[in-house]
BAFI-231611 format. One record per residue (C-alpha): residue number from 1; residue in one letter; chain; x, y, z. Coordinates in steps of 0.05 Angstrom, whole numbers, plus 5000, padded with zeros to 4 digits. Example, Ala and Ser with C-alpha at 12.3 -4.5 7.8 and 13.67 -1.06 7.14 Angstrom:
BEGIN
PT  seq  type  mol     x     y     z
PT    1     a    A  5246  4910  5156
PT    2     s    A  5273  4979  5143
***
This chain:
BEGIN
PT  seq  type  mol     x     y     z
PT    1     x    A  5509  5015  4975
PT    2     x    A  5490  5069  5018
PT    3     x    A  5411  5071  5030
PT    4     x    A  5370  5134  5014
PT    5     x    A  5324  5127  5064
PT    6     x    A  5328  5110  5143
PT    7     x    A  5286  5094  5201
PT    8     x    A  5286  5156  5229
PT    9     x    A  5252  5181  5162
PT   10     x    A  5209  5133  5174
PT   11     x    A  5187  5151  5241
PT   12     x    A  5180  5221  5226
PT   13     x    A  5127  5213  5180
PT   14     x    A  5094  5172  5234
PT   15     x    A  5099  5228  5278
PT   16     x    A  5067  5274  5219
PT   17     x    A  5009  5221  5214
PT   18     x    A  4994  5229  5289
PT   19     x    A  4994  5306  5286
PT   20     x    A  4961  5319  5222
PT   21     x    A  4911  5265  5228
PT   22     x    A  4886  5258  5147
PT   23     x    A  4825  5243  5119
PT   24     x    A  4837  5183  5076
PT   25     x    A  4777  5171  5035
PT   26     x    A  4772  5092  5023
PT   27     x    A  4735  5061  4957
PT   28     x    A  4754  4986  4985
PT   29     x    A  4722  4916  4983
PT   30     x    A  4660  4897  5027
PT   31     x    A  4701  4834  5053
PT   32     x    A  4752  4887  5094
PT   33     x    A  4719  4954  5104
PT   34     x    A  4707  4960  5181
PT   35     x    A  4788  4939  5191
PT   36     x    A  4812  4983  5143
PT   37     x    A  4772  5037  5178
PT   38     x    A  4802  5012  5246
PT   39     x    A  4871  5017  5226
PT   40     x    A  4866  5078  5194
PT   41     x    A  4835  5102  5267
PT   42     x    A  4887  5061  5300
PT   43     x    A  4941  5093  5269
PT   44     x    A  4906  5161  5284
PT   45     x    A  4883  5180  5216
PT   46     x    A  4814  5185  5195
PT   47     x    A  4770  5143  5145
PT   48     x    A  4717  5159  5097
PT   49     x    A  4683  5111  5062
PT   50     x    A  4656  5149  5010
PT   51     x    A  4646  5099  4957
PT   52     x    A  4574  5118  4914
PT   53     x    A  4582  5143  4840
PT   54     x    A  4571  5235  4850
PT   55     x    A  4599  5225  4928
PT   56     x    A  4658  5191  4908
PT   57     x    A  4691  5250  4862
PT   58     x    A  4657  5308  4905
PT   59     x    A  4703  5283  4959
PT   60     x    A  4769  5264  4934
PT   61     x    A  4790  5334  4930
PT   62     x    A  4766  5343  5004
PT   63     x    A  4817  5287  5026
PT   64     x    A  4882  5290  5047
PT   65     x    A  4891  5218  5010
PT   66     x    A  4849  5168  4971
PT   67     x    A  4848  5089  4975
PT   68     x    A  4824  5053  4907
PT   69     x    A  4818  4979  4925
PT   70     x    A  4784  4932  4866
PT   71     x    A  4782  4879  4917
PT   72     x    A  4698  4868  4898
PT   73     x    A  4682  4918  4838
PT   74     x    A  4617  4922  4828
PT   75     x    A  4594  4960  4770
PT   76     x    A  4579  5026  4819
PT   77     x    A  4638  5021  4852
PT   78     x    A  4680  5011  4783
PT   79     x    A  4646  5073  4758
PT   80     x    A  4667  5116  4834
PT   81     x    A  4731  5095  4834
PT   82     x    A  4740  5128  4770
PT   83     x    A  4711  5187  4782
PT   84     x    A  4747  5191  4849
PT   85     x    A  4815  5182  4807
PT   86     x    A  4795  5222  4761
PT   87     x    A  4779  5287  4817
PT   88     x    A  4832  5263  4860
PT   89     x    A  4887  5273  4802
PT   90     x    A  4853  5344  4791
PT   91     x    A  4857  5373  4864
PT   92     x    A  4921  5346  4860
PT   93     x    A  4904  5294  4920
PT   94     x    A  4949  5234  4927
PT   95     x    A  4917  5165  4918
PT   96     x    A  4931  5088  4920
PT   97     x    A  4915  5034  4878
PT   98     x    A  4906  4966  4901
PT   99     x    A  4892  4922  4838
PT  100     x    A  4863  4861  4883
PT  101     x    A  4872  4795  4846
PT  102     x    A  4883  4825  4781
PT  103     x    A  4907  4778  4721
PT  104     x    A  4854  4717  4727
PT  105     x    A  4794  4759  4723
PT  106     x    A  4777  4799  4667
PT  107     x    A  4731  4859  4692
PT  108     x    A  4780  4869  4754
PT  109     x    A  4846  4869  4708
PT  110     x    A  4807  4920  4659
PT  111     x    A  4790  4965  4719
PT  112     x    A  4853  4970  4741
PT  113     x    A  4894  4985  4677
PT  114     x    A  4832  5042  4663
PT  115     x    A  4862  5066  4742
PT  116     x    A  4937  5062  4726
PT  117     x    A  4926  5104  4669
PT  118     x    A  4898  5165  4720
PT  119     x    A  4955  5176  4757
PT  120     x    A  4962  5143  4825
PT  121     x    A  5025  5164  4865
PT  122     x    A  5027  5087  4893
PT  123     x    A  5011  5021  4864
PT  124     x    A  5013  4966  4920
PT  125     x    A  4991  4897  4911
PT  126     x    A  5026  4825  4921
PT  127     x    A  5079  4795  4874
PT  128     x    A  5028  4758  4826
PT  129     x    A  4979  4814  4826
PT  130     x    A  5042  4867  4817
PT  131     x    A  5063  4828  4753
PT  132     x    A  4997  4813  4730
PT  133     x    A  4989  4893  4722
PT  134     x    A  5047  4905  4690
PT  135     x    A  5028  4855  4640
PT  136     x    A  5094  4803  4661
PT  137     x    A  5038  4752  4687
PT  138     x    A  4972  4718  4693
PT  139     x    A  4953  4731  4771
PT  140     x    A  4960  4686  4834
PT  141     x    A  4911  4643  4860
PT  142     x    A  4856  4686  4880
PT  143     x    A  4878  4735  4923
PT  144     x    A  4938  4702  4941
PT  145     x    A  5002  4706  4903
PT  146     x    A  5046  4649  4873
PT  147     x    A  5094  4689  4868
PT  148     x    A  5153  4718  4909
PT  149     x    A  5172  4788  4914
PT  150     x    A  5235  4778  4890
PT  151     x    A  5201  4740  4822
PT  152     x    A  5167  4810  4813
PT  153     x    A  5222  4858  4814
PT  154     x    A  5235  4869  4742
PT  155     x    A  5155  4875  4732
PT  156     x    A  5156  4922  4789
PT  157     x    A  5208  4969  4755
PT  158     x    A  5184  4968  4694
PT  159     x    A  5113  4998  4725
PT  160     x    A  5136  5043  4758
PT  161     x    A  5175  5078  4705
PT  162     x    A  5107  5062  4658
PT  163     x    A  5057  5096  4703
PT  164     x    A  5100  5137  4749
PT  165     x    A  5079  5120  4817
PT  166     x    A  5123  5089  4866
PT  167     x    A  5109  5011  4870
PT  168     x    A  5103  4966  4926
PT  169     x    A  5104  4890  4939
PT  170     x    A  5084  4862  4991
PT  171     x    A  5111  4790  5010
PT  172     x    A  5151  4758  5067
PT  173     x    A  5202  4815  5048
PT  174     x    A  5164  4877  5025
PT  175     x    A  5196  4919  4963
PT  176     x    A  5190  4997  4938
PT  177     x    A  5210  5017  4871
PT  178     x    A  5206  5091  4839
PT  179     x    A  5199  5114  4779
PT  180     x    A  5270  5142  4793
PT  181     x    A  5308  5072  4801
PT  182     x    A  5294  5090  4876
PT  183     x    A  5288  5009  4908
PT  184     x    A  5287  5005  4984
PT  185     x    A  5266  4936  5022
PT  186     x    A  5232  4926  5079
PT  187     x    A  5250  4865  5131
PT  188     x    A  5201  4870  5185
PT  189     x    A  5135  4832  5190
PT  190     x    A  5095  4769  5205
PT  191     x    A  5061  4713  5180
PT  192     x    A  4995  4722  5218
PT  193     x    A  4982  4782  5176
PT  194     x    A  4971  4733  5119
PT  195     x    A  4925  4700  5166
PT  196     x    A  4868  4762  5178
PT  197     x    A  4826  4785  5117
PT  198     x    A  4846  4857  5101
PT  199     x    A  4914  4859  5124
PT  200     x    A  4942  4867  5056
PT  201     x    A  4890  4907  5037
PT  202     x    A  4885  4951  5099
PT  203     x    A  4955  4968  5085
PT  204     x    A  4937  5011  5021
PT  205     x    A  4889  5050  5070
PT  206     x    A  4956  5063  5113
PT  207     x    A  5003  5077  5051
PT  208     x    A  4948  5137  5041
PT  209     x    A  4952  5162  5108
PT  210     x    A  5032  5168  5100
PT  211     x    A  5025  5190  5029
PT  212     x    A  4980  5250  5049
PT  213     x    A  5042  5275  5098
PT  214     x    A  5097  5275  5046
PT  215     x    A  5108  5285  4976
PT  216     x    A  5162  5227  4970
PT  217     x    A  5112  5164  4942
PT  218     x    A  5166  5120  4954
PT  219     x    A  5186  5142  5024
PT  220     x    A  5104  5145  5043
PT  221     x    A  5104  5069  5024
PT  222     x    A  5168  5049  5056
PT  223     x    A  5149  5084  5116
PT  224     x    A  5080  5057  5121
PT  225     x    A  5099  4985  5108
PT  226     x    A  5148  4986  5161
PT  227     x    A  5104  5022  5210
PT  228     x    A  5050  4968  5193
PT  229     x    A  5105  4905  5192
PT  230     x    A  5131  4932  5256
PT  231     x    A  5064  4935  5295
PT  232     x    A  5052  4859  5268
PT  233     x    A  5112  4835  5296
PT  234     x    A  5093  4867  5371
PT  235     x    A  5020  4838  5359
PT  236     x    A  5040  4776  5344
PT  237     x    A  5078  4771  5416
PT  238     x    A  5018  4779  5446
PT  239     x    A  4974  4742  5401
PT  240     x    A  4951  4664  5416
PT  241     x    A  4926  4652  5341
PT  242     x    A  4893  4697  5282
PT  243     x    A  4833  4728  5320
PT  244     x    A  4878  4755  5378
PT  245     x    A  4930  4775  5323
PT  246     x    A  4870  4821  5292
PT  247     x    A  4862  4858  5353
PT  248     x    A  4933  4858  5378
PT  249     x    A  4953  4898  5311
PT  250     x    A  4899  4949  5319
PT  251     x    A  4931  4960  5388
PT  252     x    A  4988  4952  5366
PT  253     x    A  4983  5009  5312
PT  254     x    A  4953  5059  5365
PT  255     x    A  5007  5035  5411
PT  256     x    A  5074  5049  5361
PT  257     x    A  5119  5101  5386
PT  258     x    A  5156  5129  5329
PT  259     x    A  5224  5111  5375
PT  260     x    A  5191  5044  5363
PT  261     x    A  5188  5042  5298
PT  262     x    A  5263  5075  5288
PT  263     x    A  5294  5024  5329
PT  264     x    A  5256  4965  5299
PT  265     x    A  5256  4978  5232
PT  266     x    A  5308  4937  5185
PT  267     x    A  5310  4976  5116
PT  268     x    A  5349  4957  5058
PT  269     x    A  5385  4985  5000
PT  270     x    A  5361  4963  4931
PT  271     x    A  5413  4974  4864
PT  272     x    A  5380  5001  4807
PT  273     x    A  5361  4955  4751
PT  274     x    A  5430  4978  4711
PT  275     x    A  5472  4964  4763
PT  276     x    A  5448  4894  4781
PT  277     x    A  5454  4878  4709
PT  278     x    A  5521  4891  4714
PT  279     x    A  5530  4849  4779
PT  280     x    A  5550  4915  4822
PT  281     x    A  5504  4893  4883
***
């Protein structure tokens, strides 16, 4: 089946990040916040860690995007990151949800059903954490998933037609669903970024940047993961181990041409749900 979206799309938006240069406010875990900020500069947007219960929703509506990570929700950052949604939904600002290690842990998985509700325009997490939101399983092992992408599909789907934001999975084969049946997948990538605290999580930061340049969710995420993926995969050819890896990506990031990322990228076409129940892959 033909594919909706190309490379080329792709690297446009890329292109917009680097002339428009957003301000993505992040509400994100303490374990990751100085890389996310140094991707998001990397890539050549700009970060805002605006993260305090009052600051939090006075801002969202000065963004161009908003990041909503529950990696470690305190009780002050729980009560931001709803009043950021909350603002952000009202100015009509697009944001990201990142439901870290949701399923497991009961004030996390609470938080982050509360956020779904408020109208994110993405939802990106791993496969376990994915299903675990849309209530098809019990969360991974911590932050990590135990399950594929592929597992997660159907639970994918079915959120994003629940909530209606597009929903990405990341794995060793990221996926995008819409609301729409829209399903794109996205080849590129490397292990190593399983290797570096906050490269999943960093990610959502970028999926904001893209998402405040275009008012396609699902194109925003595709286009971010495979900017991301494809900037791993020239780090890692420089990189000696995980530490290099770290600061080969942010290079990396500042370094991707958008002819880079048009000629490197390896999209695919995903069949709606109907048509793969009827076997017409």
């Amino acid at each position: 089946m033909a594919i909706r979206y190309t490379p080329e799309d792709c690297a446009h938006l890329l292109s917009a990040v680097r002339t428009q240069q957003p301000l993505i406010q992040c509400l994100t875990n303490a374990v990751v916040t100085n890389f996310t900020a140094n991707v998001l500069l990397a890539l050549g947007a700009a970060p805002a860690m605006v993260d305090i219960p009052g600051e939090a929703a006075e801002f969202a509506p000065v963004a161009s995007g908003v990041l909503v990570n529950l990696g470690t929700p305190t009780q002050s950052q729980r009560a931001a990151m709803v009043e950021a949604a909350e603002a952000a939904r009202a100015a009509g600002t697009p944001w990201v949800l990142d439901p870290v290690a949701v399923g497991a842990l009961s004030v996390r998985t609470a938080a982050a059903r509360t956020l779904a509700d408020l109208g994110p325009a993405i939802i990106r997490g791993n496969a376990s954490e994915i299903m675990a939101l849309a209530g098809a399983g019990t969360g991974g092992r911590g932050v990590d998933s135990t399950d594929t992408p592929a597992a997660a599909e159907a639970a994918a789907r079915s959120l994003a037609t629940a909530t209606g934001a597009a929903v990405a999975v990341s794995g060793a084969r990221d996926l995008v669903f819409g609301a729409d049946g829209t399903g794109v997948g996205i080849a590129n990538g490397h292990v190593l970024l399983t290797r570096v605290t906050g490269g999943g999580c960093a990610l959502g930061a970028v999926m904001a940047a893209f998402l405040a340049v275009t008012p396609d969710a699902v194109l925003a995420a595709a286009a971010a993961t495979g900017t991301y993926t494809v900037a791993a995969e020239r780090a890692a050819r420089l990189a000696s181990g995980p530490g290099s890896f770290a600061v080969a990506l942010l290079d990396e990031l500042a370094a991707v041409a958008p002819g880079d990322v048009a000629a490197a990228l390896r999209l695919q076409a995903l069949a709606p749900a109907a048509l793969q129940q009827q076997g017409a892959l």
